[in-house]
Backbone as CSV, one residue per row, in Angstrom:
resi,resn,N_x,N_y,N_z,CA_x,CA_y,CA_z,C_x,C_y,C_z
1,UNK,110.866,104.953,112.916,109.973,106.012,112.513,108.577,105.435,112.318
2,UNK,107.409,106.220,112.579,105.938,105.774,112.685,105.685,105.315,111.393
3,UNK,105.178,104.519,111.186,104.503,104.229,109.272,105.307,103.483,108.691
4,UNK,106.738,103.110,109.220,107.342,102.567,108.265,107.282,101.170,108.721
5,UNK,107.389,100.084,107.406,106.880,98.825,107.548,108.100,97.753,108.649
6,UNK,107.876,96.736,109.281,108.596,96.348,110.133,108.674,94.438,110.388
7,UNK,109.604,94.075,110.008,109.279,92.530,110.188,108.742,92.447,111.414
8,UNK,107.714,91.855,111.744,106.935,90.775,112.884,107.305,89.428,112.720
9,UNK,107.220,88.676,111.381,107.366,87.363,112.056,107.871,86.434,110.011
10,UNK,107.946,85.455,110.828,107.870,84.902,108.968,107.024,84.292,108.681
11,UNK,106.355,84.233,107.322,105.536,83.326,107.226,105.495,81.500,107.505
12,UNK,106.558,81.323,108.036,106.191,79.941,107.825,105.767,80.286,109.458
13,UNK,106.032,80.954,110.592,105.236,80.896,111.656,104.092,80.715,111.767
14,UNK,103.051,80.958,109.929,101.977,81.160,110.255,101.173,80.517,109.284
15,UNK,101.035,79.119,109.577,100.375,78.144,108.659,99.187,78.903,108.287
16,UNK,98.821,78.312,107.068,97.341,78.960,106.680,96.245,78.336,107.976
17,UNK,95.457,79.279,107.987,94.244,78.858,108.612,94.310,79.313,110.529
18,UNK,95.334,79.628,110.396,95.894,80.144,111.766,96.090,81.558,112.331
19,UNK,95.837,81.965,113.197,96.161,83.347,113.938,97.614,83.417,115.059
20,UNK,98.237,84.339,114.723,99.739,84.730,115.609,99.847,86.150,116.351
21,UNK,99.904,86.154,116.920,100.026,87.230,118.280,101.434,87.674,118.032
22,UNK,101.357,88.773,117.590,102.787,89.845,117.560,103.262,91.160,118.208
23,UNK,104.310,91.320,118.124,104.548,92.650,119.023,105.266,93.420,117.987
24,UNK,104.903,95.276,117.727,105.844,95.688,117.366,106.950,96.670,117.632
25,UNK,107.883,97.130,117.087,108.914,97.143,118.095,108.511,98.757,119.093
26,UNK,107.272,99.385,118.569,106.698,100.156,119.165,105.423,99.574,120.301
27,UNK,105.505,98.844,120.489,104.806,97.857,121.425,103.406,97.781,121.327
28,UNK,103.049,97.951,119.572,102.109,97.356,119.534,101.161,96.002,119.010
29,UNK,100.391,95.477,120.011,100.235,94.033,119.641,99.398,93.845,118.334
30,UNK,99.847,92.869,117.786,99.032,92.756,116.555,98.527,91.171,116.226
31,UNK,97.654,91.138,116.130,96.726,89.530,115.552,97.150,89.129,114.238
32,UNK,97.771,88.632,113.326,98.140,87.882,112.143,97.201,86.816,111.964
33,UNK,96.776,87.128,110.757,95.280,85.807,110.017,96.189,85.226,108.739
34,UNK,96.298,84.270,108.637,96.869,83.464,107.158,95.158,83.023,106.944
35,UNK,94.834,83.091,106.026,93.197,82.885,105.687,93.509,83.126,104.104
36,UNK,93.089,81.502,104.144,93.565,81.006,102.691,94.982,81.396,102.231
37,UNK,95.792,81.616,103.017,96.871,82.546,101.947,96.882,83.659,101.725
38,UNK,96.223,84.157,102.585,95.999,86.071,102.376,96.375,86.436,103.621
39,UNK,97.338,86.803,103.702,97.983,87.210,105.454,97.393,88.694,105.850
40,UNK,96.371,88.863,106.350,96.023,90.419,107.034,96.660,90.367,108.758
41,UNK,96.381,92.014,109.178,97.010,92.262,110.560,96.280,92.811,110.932
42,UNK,95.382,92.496,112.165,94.531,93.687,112.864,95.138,93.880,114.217
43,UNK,94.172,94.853,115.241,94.630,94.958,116.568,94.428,93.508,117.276
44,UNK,95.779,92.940,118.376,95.495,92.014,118.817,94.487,92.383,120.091
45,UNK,93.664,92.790,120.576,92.663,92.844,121.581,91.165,93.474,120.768
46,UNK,90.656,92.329,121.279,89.074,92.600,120.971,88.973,94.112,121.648
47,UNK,87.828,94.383,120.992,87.360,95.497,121.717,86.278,95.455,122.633
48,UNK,85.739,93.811,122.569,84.332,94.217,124.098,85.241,94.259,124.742
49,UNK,86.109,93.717,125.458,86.741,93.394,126.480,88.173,93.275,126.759
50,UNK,88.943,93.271,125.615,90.741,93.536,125.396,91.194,92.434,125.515
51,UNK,90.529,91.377,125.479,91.142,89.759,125.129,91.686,89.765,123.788
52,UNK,92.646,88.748,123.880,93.475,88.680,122.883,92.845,87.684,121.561
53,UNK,92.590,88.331,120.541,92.524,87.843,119.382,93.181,86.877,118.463
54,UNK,94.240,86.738,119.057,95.143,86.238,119.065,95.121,84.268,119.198
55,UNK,94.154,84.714,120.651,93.585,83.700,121.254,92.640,82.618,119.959
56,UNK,91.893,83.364,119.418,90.562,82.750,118.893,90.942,82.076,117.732
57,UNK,89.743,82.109,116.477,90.352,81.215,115.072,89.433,81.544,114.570
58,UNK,89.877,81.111,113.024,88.958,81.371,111.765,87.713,79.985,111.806
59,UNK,87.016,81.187,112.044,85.319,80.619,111.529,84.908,80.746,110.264
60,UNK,84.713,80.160,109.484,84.123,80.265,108.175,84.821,81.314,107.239
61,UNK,84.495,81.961,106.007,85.645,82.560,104.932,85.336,83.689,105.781
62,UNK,86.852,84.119,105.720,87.165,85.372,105.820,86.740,86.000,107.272
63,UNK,86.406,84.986,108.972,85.909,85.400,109.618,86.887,85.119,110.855
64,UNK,87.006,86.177,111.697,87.866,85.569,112.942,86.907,86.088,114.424
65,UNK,86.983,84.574,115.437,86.121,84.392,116.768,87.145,85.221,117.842
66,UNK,86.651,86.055,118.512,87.528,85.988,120.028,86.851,84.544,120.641
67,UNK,88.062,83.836,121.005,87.613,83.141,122.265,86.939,83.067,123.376
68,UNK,86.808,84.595,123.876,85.830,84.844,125.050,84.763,84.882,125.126
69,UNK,84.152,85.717,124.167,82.919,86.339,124.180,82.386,86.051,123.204
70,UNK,82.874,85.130,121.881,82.226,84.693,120.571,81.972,85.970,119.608
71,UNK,82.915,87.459,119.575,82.533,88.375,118.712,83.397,87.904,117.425
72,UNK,82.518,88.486,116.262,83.169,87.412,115.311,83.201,88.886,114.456
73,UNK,84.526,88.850,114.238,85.280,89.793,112.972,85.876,89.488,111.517
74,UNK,85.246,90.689,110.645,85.871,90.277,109.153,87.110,90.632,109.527
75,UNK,87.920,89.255,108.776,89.826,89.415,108.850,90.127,90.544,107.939
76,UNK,88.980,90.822,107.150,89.931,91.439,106.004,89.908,93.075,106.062
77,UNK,88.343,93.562,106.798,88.349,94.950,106.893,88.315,94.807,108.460
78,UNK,88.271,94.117,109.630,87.726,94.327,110.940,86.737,95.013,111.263
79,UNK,85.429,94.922,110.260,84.424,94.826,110.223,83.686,93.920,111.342
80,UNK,83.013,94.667,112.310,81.865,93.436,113.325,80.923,92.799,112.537
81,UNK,80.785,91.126,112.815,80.270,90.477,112.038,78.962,89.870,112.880
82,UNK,78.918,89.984,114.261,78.661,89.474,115.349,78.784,89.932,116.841
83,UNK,78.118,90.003,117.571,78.504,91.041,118.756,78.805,89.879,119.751
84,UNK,79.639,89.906,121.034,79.116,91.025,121.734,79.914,92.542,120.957
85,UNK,81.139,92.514,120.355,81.715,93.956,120.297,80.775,95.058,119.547
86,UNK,81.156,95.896,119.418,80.242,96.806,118.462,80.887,97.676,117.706
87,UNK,82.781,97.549,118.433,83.521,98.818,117.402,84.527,97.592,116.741
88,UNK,84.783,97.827,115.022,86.035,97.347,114.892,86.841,96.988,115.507
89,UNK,87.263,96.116,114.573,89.450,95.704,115.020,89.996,96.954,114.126
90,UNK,90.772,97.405,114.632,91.837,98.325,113.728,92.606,97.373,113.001
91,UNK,93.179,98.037,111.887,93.860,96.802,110.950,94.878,97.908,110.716
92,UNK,96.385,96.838,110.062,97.722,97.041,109.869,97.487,96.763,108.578
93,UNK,98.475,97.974,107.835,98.306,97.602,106.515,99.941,96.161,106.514
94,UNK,100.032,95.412,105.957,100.616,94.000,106.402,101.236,93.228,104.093
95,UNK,102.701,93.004,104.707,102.744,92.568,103.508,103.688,91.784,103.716
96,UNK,104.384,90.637,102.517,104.906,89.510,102.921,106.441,89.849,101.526
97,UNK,107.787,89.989,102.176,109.010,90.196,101.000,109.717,88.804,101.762
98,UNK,110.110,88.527,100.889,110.775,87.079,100.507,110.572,86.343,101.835
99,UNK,109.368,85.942,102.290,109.387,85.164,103.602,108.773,85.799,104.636
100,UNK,109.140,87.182,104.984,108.903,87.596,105.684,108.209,88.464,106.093
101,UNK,107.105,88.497,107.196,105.711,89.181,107.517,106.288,90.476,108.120
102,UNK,105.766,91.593,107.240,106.063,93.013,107.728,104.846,93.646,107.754
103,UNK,104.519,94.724,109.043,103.588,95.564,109.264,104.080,96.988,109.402
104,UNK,102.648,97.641,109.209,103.192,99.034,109.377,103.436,99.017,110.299
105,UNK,104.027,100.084,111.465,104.256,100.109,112.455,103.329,101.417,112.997
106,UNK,102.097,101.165,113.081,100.936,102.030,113.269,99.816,101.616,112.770
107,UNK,98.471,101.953,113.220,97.367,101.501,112.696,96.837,101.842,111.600
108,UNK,96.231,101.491,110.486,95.880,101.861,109.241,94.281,102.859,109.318
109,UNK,93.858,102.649,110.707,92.357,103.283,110.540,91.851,102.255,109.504
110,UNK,90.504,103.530,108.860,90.169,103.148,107.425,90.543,102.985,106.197
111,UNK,92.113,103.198,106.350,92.248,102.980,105.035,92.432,101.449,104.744
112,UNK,92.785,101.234,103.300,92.921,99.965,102.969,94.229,99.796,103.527
């Protein structure tokens, strides 16, 4: 069912400081940030261009690079920090029960 939360992966897949490329079982891809210890989920494809986010890494607090094109996104709202993009990452609302990394299984928009 849409909205309801869904293991993706476990945390130990996802050392701090690292990004993980996920699928969910509705086939949608999702980017995983461990940043500092704060696990967020946005859309895995940039939006200049639909490269994978997945791909790139944390630049400085709280910031994630696509690899391609150098657009640099807040992990925490997918906020553009840097162009080339100009629209958000959509973000998953994303939470962690005994180990294990669960997302909604749908995009959060704006909400928190």
């Amino acid at each position: 069912m849409s909205g309801d939360f869904v293991r993706v992966a476990s945390l130990t897949d996802l050392p701090e400081g690292t990004l993980l490329g996920v699928v969910t079982p509705r086939g949608e891809r999702v980017c995983l940030v461990n940043d500092a210890g704060e696990i967020h989920a946005l859309a895995d494809e940039c939006p200049h261009q639909g490269f994978a986010m997945s791909s790139g890494e944390l630049v400085g607090e709280h910031r994630i690079e696509c690899v391609w094109h150098g657009a640099i996104f807040d992990c925490r709202t997918g906020a553009v920090c840097r162009g080339p993009a100009d629209t958000p990452l959509p973000r998953y609302a994303v939470r962690v029960d005994k180990g294990d990394i669960l997302v909604r299984d749908g995009r959060t928009g704006d909400r928190p």
